[in-house]
C-alpha positions as CSV (number, residue, x, y, z in Angstrom):
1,X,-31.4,23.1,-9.2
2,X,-27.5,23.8,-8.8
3,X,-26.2,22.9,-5.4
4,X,-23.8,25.9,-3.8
5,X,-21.0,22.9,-3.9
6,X,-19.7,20.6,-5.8
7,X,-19.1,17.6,-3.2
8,X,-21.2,17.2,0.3
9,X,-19.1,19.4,2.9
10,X,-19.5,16.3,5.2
11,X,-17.3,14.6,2.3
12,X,-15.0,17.4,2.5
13,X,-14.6,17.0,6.1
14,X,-13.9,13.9,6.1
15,X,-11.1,13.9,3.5
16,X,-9.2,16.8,5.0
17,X,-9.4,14.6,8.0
18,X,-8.0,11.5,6.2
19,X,-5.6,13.5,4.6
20,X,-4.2,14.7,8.2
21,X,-4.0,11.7,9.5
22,X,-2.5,10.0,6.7
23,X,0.7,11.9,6.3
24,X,2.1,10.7,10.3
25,X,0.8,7.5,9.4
26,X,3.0,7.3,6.2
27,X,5.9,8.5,8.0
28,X,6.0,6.1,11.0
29,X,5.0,2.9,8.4
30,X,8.3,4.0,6.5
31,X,10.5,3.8,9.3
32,X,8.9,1.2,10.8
33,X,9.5,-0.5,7.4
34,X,13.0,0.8,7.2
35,X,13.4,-0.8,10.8
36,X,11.7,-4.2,10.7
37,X,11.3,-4.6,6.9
38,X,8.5,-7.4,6.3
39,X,6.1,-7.7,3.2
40,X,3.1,-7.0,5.3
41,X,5.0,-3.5,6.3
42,X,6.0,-3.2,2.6
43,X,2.2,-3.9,1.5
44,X,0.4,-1.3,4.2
45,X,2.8,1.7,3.4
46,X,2.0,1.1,-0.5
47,X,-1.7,0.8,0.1
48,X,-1.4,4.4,2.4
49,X,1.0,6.2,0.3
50,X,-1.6,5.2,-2.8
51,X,-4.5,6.3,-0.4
52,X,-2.7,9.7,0.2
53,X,-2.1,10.2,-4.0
54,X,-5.3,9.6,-4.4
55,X,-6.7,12.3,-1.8
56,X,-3.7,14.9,-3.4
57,X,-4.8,14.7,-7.0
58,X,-8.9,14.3,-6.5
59,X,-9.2,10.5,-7.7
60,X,-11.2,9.9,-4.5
């Protein structure tokens, strides 16, 4: 039997959430990192903006 969609909508729902919330994230880690420029800063902005590629082209 074919289900009506192709992921769980609770799935969905929670992807469009972690795709709001990481765009302002991204955003203040930049300038945060712009501001006070540290490795750990460096390393949690790659690891979001990776996260937010991801979501965008549907590897997650």
């Amino acid at each position: 039997m074919h289900s009506r969609w192709k992921c769980n909508p609770f799935y969905l729902r929670i992807k469009f959430a972690c795709k709001s919330i990481l765009l302002p994230l991204i955003v203040f880690q930049f300038i945060r990192t712009l501001i006070f420029p540290t490795t750990l800063d460096v390393i949690i902005l790659g690891i979001l903006a990776l996260t937010y590629i991801a979501i965008i082209l549907d590897w997650l």
